[in-house]
N, C-alpha and C positions, 0 to 999 in steps of 0.2 A: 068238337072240330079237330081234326086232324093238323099235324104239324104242316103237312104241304101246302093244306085249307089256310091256317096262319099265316106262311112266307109267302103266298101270291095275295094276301091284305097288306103286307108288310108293304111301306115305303119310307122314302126319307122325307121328314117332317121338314115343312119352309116355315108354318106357322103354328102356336101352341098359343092354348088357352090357357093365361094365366092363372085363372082360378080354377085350374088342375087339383089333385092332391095326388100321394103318392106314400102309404101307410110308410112308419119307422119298419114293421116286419119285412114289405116289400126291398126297401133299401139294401136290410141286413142280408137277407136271400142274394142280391147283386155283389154284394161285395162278398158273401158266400162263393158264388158264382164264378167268379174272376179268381178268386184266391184259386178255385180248384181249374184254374185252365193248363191247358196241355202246354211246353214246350219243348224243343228238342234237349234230348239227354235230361230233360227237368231240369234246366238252365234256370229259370224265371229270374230275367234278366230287370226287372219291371219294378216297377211300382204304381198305384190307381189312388189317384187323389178325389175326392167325395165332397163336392159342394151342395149344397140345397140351398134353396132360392131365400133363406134367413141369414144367411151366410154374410157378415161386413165385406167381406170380401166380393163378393160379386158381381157386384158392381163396377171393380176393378176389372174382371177381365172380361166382363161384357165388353168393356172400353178397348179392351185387346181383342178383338174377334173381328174385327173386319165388316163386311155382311152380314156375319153372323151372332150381329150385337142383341140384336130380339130375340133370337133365339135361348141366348145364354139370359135374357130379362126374362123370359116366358116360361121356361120351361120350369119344370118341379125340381130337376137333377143337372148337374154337371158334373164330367167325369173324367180327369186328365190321366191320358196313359204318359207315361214315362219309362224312358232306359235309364240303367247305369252307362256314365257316362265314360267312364275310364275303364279300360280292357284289363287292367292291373288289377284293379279293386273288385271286377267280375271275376277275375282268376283267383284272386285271394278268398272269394267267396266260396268256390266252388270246390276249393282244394279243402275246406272245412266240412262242406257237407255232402259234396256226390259221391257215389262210389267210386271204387279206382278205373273201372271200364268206362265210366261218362267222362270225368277227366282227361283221360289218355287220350279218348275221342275228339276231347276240344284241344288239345295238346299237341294230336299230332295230323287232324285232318282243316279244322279253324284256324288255330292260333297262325301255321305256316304262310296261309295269306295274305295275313299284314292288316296292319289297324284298320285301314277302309273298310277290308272285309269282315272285318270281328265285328264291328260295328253296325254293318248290315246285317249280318246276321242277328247280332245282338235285337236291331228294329222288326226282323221278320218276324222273331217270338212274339213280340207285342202287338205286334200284325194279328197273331192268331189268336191271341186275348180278343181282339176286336169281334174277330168274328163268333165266338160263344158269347158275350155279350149282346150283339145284334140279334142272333137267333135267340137268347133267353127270354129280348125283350119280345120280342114277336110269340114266343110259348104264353107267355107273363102278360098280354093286351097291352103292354105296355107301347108308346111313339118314341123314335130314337132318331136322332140324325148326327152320323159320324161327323167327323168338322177337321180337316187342315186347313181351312182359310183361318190362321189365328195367327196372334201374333207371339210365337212360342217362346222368344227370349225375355216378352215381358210378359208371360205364364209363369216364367223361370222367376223373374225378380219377384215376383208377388208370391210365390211358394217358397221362395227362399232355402230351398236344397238341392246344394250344389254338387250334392253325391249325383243327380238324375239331370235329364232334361228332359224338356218336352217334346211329342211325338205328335199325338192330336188330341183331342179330346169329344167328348160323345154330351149330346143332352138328351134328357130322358124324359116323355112327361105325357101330354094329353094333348091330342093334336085339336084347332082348333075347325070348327065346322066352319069356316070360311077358307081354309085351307087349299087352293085350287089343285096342288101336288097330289091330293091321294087319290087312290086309284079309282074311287067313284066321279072324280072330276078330269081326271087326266089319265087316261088307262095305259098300264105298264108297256114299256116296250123294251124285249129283250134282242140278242140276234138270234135267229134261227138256230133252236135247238140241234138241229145236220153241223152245223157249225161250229157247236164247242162239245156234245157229247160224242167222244167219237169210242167208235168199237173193233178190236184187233184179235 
């Protein structure tokens, strides 16, 4: 089946079948995966935190999710994106390891904006982790549902690193056939392709 074949089955998962599984090799590939995503100047302002549903802990932020409490009980995987949260401690990073053109770049077209904008930009990198993730899992047969309905500052207290905060976080796992979301039960609806693919 072709990649295209894949992201028109792809949807976002409401409900997962708990007695999923989700191989340790399949994990290692995702956090392969994420490690190798794109950001500007090779910023990777981020970090990906890795629960599985054995986890003490998850329990805990099922309890922070909103909505999206069954989802983080149900699924096989959870996976919180994170920024660095200080513009200082990203600059001090990057003066160690970019080269001097990536620097200069954050130095002299970023940095002049002001902390709001560092910081947006900072979250759009992690923006773009999301989206190799989402398509991996759609390569991978894998069910994903991205999630900001959570409760991110108590993500933050239950991770307890205060270098990062939290953004959103993704659960991964085996959608369940009662599911009325996927697209055998509820078929996809986009805007008209005239509408966002445009040609000049």
């Amino acid at each position: 089946m072709s990649f295209l074949e894949k992201m028109k089955l792809r949807y976002t998962v409401k409900k997962y079948d708990p007695q999923g599984t989700i191989s340790e090799e399949t994990v290692q590939q995702l956090k392969d995966i994420l490690h190798l995503s794109p950001s500007s100047i090779n910023s990777q302002p981020w970090n990906f935190v890795f629960i599985n549903n054995t986890s003490e802990n998850r329990e805990k932020f099922a309890g922070a999710s909103y909505w999206n409490k069954e989802k983080v009980d149900h699924s096989q995987l959870l996976i919180i994106f994170r920024v660095l949260k200080n513009p200082d401690d990203f600059e001090r990073r990057i003066e160690g390891t970019l080269p001097e053109g990536s620097v200069n770049y954050y130095k002299n077209f970023v940095k002049p904006k002001g902390e709001t904008a560092i910081r947006s930009w900072m979250a759009h990198q992690v923006y773009l982790s999301l989206g190799v993730l989402l398509s991996a899992c759609a390569e991978m047969g894998l069910d994903s549902t991205p999630m900001e309905g959570i409760e991110n500052d108590k993500y933050d207290e239950i991770i307890g690193n205060p270098e990062y905060e939290t953004l959103f976080a993704v659960t991964v796992g085996k959608r369940s056939e009662e599911d009325t979301n996927q697209p055998a039960h509820t078929p996809k609806t986009r805007l008209d392709r005239e509408k966002v693919i445009v040609e000049m």
